[in-house]
C-alpha positions as a Python dict, from the first residue, in 0.01 Angstrom:
ca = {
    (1, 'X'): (0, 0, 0),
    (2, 'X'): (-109, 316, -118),
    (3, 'X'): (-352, 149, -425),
    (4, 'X'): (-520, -59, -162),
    (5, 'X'): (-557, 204, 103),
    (6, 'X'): (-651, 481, -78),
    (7, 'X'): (-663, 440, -464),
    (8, 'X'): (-1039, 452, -593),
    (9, 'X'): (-1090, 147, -875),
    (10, 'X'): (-1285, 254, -1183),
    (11, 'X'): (-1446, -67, -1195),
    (12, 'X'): (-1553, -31, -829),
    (13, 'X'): (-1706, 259, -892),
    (14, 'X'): (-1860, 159, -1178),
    (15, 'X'): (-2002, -111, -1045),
    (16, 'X'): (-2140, 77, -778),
    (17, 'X'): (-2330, 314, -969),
    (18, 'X'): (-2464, 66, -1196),
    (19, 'X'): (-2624, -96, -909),
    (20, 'X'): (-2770, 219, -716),
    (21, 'X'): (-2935, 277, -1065),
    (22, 'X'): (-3066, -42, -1072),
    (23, 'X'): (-3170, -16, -705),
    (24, 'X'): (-3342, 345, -776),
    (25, 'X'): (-3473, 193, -1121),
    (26, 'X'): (-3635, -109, -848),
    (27, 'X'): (-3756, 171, -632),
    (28, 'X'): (-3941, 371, -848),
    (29, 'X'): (-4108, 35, -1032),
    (30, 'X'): (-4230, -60, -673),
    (31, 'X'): (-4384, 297, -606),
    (32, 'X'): (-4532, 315, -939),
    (33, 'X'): (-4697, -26, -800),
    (34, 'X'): (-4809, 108, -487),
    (35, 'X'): (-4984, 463, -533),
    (36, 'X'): (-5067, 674, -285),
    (37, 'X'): (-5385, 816, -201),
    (38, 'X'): (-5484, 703, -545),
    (39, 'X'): (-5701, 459, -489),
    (40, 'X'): (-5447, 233, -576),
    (41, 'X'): (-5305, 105, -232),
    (42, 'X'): (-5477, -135, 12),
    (43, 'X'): (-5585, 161, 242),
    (44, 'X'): (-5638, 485, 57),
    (45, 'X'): (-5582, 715, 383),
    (46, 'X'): (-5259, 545, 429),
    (47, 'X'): (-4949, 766, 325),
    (48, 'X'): (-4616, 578, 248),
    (49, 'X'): (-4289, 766, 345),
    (50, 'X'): (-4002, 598, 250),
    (51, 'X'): (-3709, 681, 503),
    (52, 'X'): (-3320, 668, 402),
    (53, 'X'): (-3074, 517, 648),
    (54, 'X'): (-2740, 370, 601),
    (55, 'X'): (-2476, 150, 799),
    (56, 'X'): (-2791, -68, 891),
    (57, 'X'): (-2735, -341, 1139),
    (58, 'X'): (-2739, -723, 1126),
    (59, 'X'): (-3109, -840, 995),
    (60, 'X'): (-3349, -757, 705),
    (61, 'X'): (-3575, -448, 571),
    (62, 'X'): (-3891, -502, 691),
    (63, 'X'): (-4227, -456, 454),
    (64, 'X'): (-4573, -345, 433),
    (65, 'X'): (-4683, -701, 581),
    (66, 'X'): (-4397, -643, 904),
    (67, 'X'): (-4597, -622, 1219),
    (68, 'X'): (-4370, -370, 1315),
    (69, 'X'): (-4484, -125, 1036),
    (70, 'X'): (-4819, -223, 1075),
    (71, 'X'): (-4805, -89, 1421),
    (72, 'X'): (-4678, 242, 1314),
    (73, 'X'): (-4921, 312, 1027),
    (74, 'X'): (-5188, 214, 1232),
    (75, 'X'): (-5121, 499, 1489),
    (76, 'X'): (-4960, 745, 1221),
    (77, 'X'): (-5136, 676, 946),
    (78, 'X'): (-4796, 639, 809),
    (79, 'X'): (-4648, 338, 636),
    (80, 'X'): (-4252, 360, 725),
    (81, 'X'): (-4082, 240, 416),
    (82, 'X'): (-3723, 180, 537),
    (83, 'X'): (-3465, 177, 263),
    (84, 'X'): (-3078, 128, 236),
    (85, 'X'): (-2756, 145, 8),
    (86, 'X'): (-2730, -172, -160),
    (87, 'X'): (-2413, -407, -49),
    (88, 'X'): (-2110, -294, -149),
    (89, 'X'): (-2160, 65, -225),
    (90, 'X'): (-2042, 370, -36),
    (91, 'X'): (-2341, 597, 99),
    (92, 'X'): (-2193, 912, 77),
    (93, 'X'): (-2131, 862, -274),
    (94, 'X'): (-2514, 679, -310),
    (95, 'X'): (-2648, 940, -158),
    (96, 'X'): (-2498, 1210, -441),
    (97, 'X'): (-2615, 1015, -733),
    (98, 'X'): (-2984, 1008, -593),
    (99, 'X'): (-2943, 1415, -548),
    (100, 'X'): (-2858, 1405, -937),
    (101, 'X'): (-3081, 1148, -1081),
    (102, 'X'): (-3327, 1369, -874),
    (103, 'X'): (-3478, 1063, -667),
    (104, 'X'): (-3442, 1106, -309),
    (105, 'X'): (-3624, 930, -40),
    (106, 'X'): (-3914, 1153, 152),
    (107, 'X'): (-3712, 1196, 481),
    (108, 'X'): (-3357, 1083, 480),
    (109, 'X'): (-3039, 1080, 764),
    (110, 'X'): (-2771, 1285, 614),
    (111, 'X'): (-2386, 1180, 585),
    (112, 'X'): (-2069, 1288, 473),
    (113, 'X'): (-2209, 1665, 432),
    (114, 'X'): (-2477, 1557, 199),
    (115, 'X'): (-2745, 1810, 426),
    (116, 'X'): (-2518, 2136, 283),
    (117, 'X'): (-2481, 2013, -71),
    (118, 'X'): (-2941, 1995, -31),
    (119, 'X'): (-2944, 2313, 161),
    (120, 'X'): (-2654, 2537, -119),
    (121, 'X'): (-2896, 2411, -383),
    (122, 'X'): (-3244, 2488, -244),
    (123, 'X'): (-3338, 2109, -217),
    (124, 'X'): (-3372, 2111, 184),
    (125, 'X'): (-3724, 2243, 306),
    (126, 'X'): (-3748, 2461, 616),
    (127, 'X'): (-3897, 2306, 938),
    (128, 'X'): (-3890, 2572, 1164),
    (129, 'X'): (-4296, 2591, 1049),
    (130, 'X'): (-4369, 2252, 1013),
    (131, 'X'): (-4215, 2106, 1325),
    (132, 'X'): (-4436, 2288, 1579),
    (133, 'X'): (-4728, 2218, 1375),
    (134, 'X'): (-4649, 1821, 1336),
    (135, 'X'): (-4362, 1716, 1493),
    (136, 'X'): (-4452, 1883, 1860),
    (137, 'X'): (-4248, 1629, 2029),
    (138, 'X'): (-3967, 1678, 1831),
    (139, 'X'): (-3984, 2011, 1898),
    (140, 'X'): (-3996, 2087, 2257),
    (141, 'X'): (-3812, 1719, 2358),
    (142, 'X'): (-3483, 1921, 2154),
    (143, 'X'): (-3293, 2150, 2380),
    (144, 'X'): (-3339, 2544, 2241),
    (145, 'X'): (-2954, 2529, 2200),
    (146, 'X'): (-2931, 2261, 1978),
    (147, 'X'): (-3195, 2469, 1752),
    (148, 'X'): (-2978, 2738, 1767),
    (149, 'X'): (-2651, 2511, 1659),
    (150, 'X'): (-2897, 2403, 1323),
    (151, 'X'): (-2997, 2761, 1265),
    (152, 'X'): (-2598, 2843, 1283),
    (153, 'X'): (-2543, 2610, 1011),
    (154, 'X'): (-2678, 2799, 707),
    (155, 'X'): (-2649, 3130, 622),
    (156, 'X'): (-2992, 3204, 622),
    (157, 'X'): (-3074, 3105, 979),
    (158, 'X'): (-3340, 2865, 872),
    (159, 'X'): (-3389, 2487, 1024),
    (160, 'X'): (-3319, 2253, 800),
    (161, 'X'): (-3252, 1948, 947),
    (162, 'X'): (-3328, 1786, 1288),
    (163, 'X'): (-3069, 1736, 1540),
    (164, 'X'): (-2890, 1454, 1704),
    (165, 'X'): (-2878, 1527, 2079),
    (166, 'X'): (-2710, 1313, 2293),
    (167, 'X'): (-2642, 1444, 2652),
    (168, 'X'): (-2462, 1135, 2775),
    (169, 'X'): (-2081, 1010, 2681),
    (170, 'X'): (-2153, 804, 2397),
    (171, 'X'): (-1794, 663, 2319),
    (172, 'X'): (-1568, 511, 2575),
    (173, 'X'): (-1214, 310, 2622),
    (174, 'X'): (-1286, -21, 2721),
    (175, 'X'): (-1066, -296, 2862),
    (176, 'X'): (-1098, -671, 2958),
    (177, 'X'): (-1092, -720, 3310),
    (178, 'X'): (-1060, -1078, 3268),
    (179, 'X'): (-762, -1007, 3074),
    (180, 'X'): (-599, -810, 3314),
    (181, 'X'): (-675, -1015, 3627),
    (182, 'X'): (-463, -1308, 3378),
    (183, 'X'): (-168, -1145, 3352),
    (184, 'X'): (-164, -1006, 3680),
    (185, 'X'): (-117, -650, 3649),
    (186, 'X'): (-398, -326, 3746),
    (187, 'X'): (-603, -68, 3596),
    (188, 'X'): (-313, 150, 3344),
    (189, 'X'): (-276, 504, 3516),
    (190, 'X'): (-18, 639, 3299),
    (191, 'X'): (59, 560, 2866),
    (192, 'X'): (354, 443, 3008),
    (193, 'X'): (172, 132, 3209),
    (194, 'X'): (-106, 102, 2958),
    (195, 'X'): (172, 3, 2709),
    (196, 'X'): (327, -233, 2959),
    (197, 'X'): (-41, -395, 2981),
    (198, 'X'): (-48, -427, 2599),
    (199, 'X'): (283, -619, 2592),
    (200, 'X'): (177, -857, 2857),
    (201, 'X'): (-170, -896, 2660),
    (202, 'X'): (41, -995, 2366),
    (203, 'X'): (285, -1211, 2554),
    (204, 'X'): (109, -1436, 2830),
    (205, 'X'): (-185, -1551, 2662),
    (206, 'X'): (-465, -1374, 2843),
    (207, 'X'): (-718, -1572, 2647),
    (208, 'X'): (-606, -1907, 2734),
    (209, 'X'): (-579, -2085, 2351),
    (210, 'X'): (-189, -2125, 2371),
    (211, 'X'): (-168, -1927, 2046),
    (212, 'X'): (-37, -1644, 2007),
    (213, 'X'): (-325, -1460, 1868),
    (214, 'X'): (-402, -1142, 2113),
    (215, 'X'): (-404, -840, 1947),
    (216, 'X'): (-339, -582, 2274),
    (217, 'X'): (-544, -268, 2136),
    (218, 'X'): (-674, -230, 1783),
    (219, 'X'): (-877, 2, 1501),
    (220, 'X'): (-998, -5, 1179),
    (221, 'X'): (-937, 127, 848),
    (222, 'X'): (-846, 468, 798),
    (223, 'X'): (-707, 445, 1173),
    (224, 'X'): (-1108, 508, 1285),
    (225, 'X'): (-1222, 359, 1637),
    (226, 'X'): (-908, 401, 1812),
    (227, 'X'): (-970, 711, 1974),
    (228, 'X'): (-855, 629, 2327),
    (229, 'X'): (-509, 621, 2163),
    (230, 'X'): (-537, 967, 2056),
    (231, 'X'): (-720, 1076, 2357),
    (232, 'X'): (-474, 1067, 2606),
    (233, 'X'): (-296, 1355, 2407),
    (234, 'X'): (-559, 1574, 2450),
    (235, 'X'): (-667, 1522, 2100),
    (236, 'X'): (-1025, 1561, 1992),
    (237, 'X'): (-1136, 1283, 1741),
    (238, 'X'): (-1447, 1131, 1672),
    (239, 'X'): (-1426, 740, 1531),
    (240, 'X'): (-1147, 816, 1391),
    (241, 'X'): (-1168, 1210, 1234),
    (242, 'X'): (-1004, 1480, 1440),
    (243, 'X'): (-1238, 1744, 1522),
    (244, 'X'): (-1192, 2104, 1642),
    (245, 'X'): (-1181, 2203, 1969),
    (246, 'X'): (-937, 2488, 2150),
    (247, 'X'): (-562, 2458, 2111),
    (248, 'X'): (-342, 2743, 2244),
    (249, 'X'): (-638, 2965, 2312),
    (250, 'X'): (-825, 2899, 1956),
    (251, 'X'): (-1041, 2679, 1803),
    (252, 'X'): (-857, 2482, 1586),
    (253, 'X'): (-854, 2130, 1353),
    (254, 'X'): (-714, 1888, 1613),
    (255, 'X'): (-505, 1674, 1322),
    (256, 'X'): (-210, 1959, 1324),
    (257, 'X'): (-187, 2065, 1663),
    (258, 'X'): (152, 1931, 1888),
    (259, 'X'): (-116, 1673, 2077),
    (260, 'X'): (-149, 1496, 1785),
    (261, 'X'): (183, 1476, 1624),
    (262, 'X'): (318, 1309, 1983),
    (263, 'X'): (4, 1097, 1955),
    (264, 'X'): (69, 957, 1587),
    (265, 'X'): (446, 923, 1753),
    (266, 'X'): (299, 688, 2053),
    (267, 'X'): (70, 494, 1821),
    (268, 'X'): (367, 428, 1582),
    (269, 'X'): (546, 282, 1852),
    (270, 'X'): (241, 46, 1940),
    (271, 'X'): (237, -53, 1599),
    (272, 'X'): (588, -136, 1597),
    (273, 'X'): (596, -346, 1870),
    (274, 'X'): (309, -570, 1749),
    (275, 'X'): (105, -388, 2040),
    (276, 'X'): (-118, -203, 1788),
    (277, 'X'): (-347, -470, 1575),
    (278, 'X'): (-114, -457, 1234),
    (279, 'X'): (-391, -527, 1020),
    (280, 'X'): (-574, -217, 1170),
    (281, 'X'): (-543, 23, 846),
    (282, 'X'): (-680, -287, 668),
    (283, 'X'): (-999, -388, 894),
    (284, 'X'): (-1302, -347, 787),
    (285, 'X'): (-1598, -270, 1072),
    (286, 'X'): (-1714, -614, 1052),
    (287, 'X'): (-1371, -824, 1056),
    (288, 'X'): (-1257, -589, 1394),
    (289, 'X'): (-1591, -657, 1552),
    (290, 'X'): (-1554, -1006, 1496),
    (291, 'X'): (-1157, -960, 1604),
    (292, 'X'): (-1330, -816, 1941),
    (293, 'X'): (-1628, -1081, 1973),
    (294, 'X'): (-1416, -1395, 1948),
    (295, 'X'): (-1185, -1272, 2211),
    (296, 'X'): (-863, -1187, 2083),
    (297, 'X'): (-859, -782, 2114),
    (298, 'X'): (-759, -662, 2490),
    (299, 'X'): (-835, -299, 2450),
    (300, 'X'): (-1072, -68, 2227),
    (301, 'X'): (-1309, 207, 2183),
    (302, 'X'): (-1648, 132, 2120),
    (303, 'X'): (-2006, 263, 2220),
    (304, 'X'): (-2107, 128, 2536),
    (305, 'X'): (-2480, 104, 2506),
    (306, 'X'): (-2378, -127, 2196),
    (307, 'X'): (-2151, -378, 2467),
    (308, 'X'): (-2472, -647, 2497),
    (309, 'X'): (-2457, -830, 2168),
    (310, 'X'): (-2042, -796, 2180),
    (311, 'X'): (-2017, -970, 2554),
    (312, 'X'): (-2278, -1219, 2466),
    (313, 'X'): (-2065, -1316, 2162),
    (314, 'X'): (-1752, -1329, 2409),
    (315, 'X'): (-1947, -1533, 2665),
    (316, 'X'): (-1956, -1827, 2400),
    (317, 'X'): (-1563, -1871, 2390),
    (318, 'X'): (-1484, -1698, 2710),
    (319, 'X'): (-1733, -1777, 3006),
    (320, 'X'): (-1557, -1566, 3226),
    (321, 'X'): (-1508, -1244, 3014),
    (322, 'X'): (-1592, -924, 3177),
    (323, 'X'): (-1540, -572, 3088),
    (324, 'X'): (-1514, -237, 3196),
    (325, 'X'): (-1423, 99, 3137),
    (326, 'X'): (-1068, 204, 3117),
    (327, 'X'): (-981, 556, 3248),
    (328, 'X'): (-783, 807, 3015),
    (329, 'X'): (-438, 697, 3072),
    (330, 'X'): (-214, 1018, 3179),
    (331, 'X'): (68, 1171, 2967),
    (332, 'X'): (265, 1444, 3133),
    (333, 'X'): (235, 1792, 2931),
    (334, 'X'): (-133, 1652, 2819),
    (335, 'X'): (-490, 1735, 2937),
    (336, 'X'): (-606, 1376, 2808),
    (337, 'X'): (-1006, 1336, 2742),
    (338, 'X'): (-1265, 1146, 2592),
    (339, 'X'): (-1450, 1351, 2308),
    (340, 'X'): (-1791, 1426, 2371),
    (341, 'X'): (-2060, 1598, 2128),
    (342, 'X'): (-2366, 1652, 2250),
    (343, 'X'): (-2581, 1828, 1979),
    (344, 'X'): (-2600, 1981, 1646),
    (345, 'X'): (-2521, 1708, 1416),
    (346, 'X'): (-2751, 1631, 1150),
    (347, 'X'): (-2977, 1352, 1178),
    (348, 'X'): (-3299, 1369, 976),
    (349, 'X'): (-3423, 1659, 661),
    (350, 'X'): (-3674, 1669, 444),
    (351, 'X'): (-3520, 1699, 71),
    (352, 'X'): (-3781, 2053, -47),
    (353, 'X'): (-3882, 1784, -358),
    (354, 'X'): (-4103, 1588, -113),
    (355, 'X'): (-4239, 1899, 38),
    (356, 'X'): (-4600, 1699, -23),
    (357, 'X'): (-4515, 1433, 196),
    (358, 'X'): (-4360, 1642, 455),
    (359, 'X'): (-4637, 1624, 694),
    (360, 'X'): (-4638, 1283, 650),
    (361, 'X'): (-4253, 1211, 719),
    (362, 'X'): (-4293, 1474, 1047),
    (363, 'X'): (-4591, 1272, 1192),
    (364, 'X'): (-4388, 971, 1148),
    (365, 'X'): (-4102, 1122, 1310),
    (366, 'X'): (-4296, 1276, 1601),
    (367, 'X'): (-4423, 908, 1672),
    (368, 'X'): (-4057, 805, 1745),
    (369, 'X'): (-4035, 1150, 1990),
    (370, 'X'): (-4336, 1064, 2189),
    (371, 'X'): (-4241, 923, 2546),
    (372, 'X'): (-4576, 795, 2552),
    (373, 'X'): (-4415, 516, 2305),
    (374, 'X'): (-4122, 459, 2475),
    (375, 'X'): (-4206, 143, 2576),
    (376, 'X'): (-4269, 14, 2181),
    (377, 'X'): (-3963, 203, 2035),
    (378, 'X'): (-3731, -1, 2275),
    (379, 'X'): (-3922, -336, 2259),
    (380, 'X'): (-4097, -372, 1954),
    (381, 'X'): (-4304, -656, 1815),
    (382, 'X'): (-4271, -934, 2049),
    (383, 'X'): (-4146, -1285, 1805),
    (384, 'X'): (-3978, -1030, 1635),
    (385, 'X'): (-3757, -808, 1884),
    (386, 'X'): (-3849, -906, 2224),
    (387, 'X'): (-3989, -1217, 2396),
    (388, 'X'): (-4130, -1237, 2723),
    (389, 'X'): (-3935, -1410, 3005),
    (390, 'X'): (-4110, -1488, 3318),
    (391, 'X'): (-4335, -1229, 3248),
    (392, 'X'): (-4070, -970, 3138),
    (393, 'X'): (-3965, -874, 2777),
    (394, 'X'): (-3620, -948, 2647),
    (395, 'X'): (-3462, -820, 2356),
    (396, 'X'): (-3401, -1055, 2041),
    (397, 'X'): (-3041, -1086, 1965),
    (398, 'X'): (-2983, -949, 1602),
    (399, 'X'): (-3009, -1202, 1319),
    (400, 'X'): (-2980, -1189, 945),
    (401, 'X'): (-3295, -1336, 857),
    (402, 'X'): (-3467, -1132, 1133),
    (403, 'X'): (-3657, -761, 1032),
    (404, 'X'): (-3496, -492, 1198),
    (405, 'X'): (-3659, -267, 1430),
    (406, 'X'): (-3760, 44, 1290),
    (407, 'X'): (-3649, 374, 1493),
    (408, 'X'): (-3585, 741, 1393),
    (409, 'X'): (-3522, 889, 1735),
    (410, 'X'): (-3154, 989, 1826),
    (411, 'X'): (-3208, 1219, 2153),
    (412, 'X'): (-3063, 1050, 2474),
    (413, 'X'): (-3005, 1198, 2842),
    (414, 'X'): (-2871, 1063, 3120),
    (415, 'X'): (-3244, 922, 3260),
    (416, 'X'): (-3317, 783, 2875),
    (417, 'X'): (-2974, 581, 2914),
    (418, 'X'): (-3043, 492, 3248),
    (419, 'X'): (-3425, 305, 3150),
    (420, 'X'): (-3228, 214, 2869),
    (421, 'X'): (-3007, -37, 3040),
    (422, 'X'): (-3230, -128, 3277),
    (423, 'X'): (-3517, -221, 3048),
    (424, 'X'): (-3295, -338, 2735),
    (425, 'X'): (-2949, -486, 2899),
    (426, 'X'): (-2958, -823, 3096),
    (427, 'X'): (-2929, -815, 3488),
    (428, 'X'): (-2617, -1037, 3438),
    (429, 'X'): (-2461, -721, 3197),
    (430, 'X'): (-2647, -393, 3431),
    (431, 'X'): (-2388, -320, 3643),
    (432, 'X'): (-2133, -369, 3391),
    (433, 'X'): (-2212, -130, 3126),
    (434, 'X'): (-2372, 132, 3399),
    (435, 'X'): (-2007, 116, 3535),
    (436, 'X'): (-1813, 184, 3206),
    (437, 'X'): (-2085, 495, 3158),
    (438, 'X'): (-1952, 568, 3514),
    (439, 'X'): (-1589, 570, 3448),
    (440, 'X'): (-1632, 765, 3092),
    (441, 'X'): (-1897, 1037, 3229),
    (442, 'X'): (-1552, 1114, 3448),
    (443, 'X'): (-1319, 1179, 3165),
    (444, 'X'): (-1581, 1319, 2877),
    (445, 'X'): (-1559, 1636, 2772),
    (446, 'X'): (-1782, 1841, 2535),
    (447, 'X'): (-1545, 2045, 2265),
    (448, 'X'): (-1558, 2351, 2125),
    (449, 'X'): (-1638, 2250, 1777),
    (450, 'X'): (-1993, 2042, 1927),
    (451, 'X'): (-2220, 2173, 1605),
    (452, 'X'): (-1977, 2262, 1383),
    (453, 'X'): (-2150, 2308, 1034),
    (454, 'X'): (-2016, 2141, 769),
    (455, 'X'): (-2043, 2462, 586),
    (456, 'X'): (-1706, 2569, 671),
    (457, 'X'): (-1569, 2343, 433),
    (458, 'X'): (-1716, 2487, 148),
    (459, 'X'): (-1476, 2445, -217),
    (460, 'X'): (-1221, 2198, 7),
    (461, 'X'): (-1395, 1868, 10),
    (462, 'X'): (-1059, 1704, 75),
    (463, 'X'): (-1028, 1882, 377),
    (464, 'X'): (-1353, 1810, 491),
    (465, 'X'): (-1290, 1461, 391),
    (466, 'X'): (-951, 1382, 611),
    (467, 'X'): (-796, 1211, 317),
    (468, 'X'): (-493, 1399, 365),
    (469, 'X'): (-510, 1348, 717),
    (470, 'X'): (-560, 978, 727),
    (471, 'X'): (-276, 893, 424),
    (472, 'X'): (-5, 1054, 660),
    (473, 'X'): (-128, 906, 958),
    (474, 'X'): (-153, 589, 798),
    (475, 'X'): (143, 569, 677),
    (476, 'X'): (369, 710, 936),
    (477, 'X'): (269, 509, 1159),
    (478, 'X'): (381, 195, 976),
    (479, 'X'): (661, 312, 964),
    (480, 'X'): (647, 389, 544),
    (481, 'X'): (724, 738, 649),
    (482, 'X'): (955, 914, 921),
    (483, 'X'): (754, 1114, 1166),
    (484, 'X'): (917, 1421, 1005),
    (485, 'X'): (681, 1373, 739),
    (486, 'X'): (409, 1540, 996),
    (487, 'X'): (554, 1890, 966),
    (488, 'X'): (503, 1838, 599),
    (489, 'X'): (128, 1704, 662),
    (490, 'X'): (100, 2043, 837),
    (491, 'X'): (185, 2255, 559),
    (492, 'X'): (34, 2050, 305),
    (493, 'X'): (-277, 2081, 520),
    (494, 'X'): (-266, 2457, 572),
    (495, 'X'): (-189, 2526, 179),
    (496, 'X'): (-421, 2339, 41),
    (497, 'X'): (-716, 2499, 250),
    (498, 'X'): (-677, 2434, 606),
    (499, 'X'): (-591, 2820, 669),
    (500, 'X'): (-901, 2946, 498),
    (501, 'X'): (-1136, 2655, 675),
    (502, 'X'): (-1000, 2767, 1041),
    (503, 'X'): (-1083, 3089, 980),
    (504, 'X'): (-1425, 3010, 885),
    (505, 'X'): (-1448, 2760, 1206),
    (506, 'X'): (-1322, 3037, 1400),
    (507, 'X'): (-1545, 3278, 1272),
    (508, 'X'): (-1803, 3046, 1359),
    (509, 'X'): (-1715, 3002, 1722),
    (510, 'X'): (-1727, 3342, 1794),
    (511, 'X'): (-2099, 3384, 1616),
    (512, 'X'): (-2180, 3105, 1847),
    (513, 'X'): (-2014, 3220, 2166),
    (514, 'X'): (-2203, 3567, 2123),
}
């Protein structure tokens, strides 16, 4: 269990490197193909920025010929080159062997802490400069405070990387009502009945197949997207990762607090009653999506501005599917809530090497920032996103062999959301998704550790990382491993860094607080 969960393959890695070289080598033959402002390219005032993103969805990178990108150069003067990892490789680890072969993209969206490992090794350019000067949108549209989380985050007090902002609860528990209307019982109020809702999902057949296939509540590997079961404890995690919020009067790391050793103690008991998915520390994002879209999971935590494509896959084997948002379930001696992060994280910089093209990847940005282009960011290219439906436009469903739509904007309030649904969500799903926002604004919570820099980590990457964290979890909760084995998690934790990484996060809070 342990190889497979957690053992890193020579040959995998191998294999991945070898093909991000190859993918780089491809990169820099098609540049070299296509200069800029060289003469060389089919409009000479046209500047190409070539923007990193990973976990892409379903569909293909658009090129220089996509409609979509057309439309963007032609009021940018921008061509948005939209790159990827290749299949099969892990970005954070892409991502570091671009930084070392010294061939980063122009503008890129930082993961796994890659923004600190730029900014400790002067390779992330300033913005506070740039953005007023071309990125105006950017800048005022961001809330002052979420400036002042970025400048937190390096010891210089310089902005080096734009912001995620999103002032809305973006995660949420979510239950089928269908399912619980078949098996006759109400909304859960307590752990207590949500467990006795999970055992009738796996014994009476809420789907209707006469298998016995329902899996009551489920997550994915690394026990990620099952945060409503940690929730209830008063346990701040995000997909998965505990975060740090205030325990006992101080910011602490949520994984070894009390909530979440009675958490891992209630989840171990789903699991070993068959009411927890038992392939969950084995599910990839795609297999438990599919799990979820073919109608077989009762319960999980997902993103509910994503439910559209999800119910429409339901709708084909389950016509009368419907679901909403499920309220924190109580525990008695827990303040249960749903994690909420509004600002701070990192979500675009500019690597300092393509300081030339920085005005360039900013205008391009801004474009994305401008309400004035609302309307385009959400719709696109009509044949390609959207069609038009008795005179209104309707989103495309995602396909493989369609171009994705380019965006770059991650800054949501309550009013974006709201246009959001209403322009983007069919009348038949409105209501439905407005209500689980509804039901999730009432149990969200903001933490303490909303901005946390990823500095703090600095010379522990494991802790950073939550491999400790997710090996114990992992395995005491199927049942490899007594639950005594926490306290030892704990320890482990604190020894091996955890002490010296609090006090830096708690240092931190109390910079911020001021």
């Amino acid at each position: 269990m342990k190889k497979r969960l957690f053992g890193k393959k020579g040959a995998i890695t191998a294999a991945v490197s070898l093909l991000a070289v190859t993918v780089l080598a491809g990169c820099a033959q098609t540049s070299d193909k296509t200069p800029v402002a060289e003469g060389g390219a089919q409009n000479d005032k046209l500047v190409q920025v070539k923007v990193f993103k990973s976990h892409m969805g379903v569909g293909t990178i658009p090129d220089a010929n996509n409609a979509h990108v057309k439309y963007v150069a032609e009021k940018t003067g921008v061509e948005y080159q939209l790159t990827t990892t290749p299949p099969g490789s892990e970005p954070t680890e892409f991502l570091n062997l671009m930084i070392a072969s010294n061939d980063l993209p122009d503008i890129l969206r930082p993961i796994g802490g890659i923004e600190q490992t730029l900014i400790k090794q002067g390779g992330a350019l300033p913005l506070e400069d740039l953005l007023p000067k071309y990125a105006p949108n950017v800048w005022k549209n961001i809330p002052k405070e979420a400036w002042d989380v970025v400048r937190s985050a390096s010891s210089d007090g310089h902005i080096y990387y734009v912001p995620k902002v999103f002032l809305v609860p973006e995660r949420a528990p979510m239950i089928r009502k269908d399912w619980l209307d078949k098996v006759g019982l109400p909304m859960p109020k307590t752990a207590a009945d949500y467990k006795e809702v999970l055992k009738a999902f796996r014994d009476k057949d809420p789907n209707g197949n006469g298998l016995k296939d329902e899996l009551p509540t489920s997550g994915r590997e690394f026990g990620k997207w099952m945060d409503h079961l940690f929730g209830m404890y008063g346990v701040a995690m995000w997909e998965g990762s505990p975060e740090w919020d205030l325990y006992d009067g101080k910011i602490q790391y949520a994984g070894v607090t009390p909530n979440m050793k009675a958490a891992i103690g209630y989840i171990r008991e789903l699991y070993a009653e068959k009411l927890l998915d038992n392939e969950t520390f084995l599910n990839k994002g795609d297999v438990w999506q599919a799990k979820i879209n073919n109608n077989l999971v009762g319960s999980w935590y997902h993103l509910p501005a994503s439910v559209r494509d999800r119910y429409t896959a339901m709708l084909k084997g389950a016509p009368d599917a419907y679901i909403v948002g499920m309220p924190v379930p109580k525990v008695d001696g827990f303040q249960g809530f749903v994690t909420m992060k509004t600002m701070g994280e990192p979500e675009w910089i500019i690597p300092a090497a393509a300081k030339n093209k920085a005005e360039a990847s900013l205008k391009l940005l801004d474009f994305f920032y401008d309400t004035s282009n609302d309307e385009f960011i959400r719709f696109g290219i009509e044949g390609l996103q959207h069609q038009v439906v008795n005179g209104k436009k309707v989103l495309l469903p995602p396909e493989d062999s369609r171009p994705l739509a380019l965006g770059m904007r991650n800054l949501t309030t309550k009013e974006d959301m709201d246009i959001r649904i209403k322009e983007t969500i069919p009348e038949n799903m409105q209501k439905m998704v407005q209500d689980i926002f509804t039901v999730n604004t009432a149990d969200a919570r903001r933490i303490a550790g909303d901005g946390l820099p990823n500095t703090v980590y600095e010379g522990f990457p494991d802790i950073q990382s939550h491999k400790l964290f997710q090996e114990y979890l992992t395995k005491i909760v199927i049942g490899e491993w007594p639950m005594a084995k926490f306290d030892e998690f704990v320890d482990r934790w604190n020894k091996s860094g955890g002490d010296k990484v609090t006090q830096r996060a708690q240092e931190w809070y109390a910079k911020v607080k001021k």
